[in-house]
N, C-alpha and C positions, 0 to 999 in steps of 0.2 A: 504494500500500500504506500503510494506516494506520500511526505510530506507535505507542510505545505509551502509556496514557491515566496520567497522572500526578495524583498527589491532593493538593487544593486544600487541603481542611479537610474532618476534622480532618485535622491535619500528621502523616504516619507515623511511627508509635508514641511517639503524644504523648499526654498526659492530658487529657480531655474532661468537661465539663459539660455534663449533656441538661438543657432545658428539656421540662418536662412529657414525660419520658419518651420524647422525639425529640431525633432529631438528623438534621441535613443534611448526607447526602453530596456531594464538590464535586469535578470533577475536569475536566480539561483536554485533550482530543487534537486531532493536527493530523494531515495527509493529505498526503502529497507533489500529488496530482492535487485534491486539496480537495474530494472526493468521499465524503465519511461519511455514513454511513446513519442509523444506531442502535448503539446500546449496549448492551450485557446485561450487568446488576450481578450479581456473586456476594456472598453477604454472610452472615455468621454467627458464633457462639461458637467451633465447630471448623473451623479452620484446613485438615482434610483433608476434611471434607463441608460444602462452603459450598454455600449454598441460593441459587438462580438466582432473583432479583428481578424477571424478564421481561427485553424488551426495549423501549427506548424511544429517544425521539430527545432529549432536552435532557442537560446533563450535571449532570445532580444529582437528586438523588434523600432522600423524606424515610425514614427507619428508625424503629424503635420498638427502644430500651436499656432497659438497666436498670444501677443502682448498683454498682460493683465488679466486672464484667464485661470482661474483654476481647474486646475484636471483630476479627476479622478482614474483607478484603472487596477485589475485583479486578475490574476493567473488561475486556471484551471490549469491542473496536473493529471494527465491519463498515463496509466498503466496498461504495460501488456496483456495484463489480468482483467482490464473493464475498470479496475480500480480508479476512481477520482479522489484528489482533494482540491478544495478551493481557497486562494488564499486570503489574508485580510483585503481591506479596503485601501489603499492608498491613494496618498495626493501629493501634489504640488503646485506649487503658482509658477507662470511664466511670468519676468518682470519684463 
């Protein structure tokens, strides 16, 4: 069973500089049986409708911000097994 996925950078609810209007999500999970599959990013403005980014295999992922903005955004972790965990909620502001 996956842990849950813990973020790299930006640091939870920390202030942030996008370069050209991106910015890299970064984040970290491990698996008792070391068996991860993929990930699917939730990500967006509202904290109660965050927008599913797909699923992928690497852990990070680029966004498109904007200035003054806070963001929200959360990992789901799949297992070989079916197995999921979902992680907390994170934020940050773009200044």
């Amino acid at each position: 069973m996956p842990f849950s996925a813990e973020a790299i950078t930006p640091e939870n609810n920390s202030i942030f500089t996008a370069i050209s209007g991106k910015i890299t999500l970064n984040w970290e999970a491990t698996d008792i049986d070391n068996d991860i599959k993929d990930y699917e990013v939730f990500f967006g403005v509202n904290k109660e409708e965050l927008e599913s980014k797909g699923v992928q295999s690497d852990y990070n992922i680029e966004v498109d911000v904007v200035s003054g903005f806070t963001y929200y955004w959360m990992i789901k972790t799949n297992d070989e097994n079916n197995n999921t965990s979902t992680s907390e909620l994170f934020s940050f502001t773009i200044n």
